[in-house]
VMD Tcl script that draws the C-alpha trace (Angstrom):
set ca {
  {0.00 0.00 0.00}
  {1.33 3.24 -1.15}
  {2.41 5.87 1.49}
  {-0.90 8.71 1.53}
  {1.48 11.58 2.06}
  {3.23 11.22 -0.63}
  {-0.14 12.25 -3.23}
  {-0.10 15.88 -2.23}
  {3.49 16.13 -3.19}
  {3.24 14.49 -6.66}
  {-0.28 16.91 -6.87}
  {2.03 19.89 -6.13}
  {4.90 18.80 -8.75}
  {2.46 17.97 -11.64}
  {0.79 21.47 -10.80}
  {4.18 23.59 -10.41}
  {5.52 21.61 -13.98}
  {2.34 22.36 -15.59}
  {1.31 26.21 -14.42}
  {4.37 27.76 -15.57}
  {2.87 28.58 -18.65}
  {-0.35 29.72 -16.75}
  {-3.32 27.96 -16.19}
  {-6.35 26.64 -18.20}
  {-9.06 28.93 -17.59}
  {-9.12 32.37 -19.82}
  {-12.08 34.20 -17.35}
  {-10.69 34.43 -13.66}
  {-14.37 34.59 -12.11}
  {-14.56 30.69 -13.01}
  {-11.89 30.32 -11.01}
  {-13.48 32.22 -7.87}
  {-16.78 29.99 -8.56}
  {-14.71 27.00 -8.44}
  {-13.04 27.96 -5.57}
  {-15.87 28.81 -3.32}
  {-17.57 25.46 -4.92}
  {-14.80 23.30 -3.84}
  {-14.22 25.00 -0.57}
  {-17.80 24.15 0.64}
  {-17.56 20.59 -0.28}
  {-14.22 20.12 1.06}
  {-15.96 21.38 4.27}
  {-18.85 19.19 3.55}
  {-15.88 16.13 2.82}
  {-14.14 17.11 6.53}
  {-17.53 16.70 8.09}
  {-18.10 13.39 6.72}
  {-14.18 12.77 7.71}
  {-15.36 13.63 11.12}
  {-18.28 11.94 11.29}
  {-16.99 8.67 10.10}
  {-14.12 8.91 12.45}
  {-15.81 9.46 15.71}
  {-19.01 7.43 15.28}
  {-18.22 3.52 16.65}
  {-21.63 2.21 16.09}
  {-21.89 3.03 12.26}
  {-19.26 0.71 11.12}
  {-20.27 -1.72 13.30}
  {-23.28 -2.30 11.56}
  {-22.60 -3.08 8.27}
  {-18.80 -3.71 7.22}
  {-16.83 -6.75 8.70}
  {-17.90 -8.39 12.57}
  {-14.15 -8.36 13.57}
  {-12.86 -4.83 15.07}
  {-9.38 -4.92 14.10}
  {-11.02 -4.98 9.86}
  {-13.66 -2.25 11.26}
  {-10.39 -0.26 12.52}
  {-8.45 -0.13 9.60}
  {-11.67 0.28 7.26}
  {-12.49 3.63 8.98}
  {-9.24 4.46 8.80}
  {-8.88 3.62 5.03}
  {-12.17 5.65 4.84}
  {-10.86 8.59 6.34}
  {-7.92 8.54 4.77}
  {-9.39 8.12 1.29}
  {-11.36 11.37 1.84}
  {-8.60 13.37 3.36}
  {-6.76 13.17 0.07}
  {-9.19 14.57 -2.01}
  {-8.80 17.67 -0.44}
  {-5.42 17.48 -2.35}
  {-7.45 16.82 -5.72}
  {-9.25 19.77 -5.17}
  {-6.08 21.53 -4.75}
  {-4.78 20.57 -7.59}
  {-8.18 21.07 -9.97}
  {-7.57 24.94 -8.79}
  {-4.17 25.11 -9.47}
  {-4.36 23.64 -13.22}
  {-7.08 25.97 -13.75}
  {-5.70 28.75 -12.24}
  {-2.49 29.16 -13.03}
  {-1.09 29.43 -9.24}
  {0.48 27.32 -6.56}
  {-1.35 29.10 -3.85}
  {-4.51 27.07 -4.33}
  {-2.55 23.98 -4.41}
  {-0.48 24.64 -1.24}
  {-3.74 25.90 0.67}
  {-5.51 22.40 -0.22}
  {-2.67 20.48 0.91}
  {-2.10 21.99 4.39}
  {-5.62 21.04 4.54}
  {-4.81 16.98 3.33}
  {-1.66 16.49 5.50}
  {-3.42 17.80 8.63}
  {-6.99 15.98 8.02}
  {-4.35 13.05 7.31}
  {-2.87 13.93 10.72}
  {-5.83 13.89 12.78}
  {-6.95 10.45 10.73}
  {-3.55 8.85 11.35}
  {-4.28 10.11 15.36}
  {-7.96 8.94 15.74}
  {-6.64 5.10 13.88}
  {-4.41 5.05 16.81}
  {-6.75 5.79 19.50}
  {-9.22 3.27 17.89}
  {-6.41 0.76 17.82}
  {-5.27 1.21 21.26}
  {-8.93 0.65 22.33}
  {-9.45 -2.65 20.77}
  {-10.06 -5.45 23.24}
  {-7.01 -8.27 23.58}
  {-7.91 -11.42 21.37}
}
mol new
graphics top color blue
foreach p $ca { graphics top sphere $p radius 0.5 }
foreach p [lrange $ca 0 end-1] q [lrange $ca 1 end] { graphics top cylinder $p $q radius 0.2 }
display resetview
């Protein structure tokens, strides 16, 4: 399994390689459409993150019966929608033409990552001996 860190970077390369001839868009209010678009699902998307993280009886319904598959499934989860924050990021910066999109976005990734990577140990740590 690949290291999740490690997509914001590559997002941030592609999008510094690619913007230095400018970006795709030709009318600059798209760009402040898209960006208020994306900002309110990427709050809508660290919700959810929260939501999935901190509630212990919704993946106990449905996904596996044993608690250690439960554990890393939420985390999986969480991590899965922590990196499209970094997609997001990098859909503004193509469009745009600048880096400061991109980098915004992926403070956001690294430290929803962060707090995902902290709650998967707490839920770990709380699993009962076997």
């Amino acid at each position: 399994m690949a290291n999740p860190s490690r997509g914001p970077v590559l997002y941030l390369v592609i999008a510094a390689l690619v913007t230095l001839r400018g970006g795709f868009a030709s009318d600059q209010t798209f760009v402040l459409v898209l960006f208020f678009a994306l900002v309110l699902v990427s709050a809508a998307n660290i919700g959810l993150t929260i939501f999935l993280q901190i509630r212990k009886t919704l993946m106990q319904v449905g996904a596996t019966p044993d608690p250690v598959g439960r554990t890393f499934l939420t985390m999986a989860t969480g991590s899965i929608l922590s990196e499209t924050h970094a997609i997001y990021g990098l859909v503004l910066t193509l469009t745009s033409g600048s880096l400061f999109y991109g980098i915004g976005f992926t403070i956001v990734t690294w430290t929803s990552l962060w707090w995902v990577r902290k709650r998967f140990k707490q839920n770990l740590a709380s699993l009962p001996d076997a």
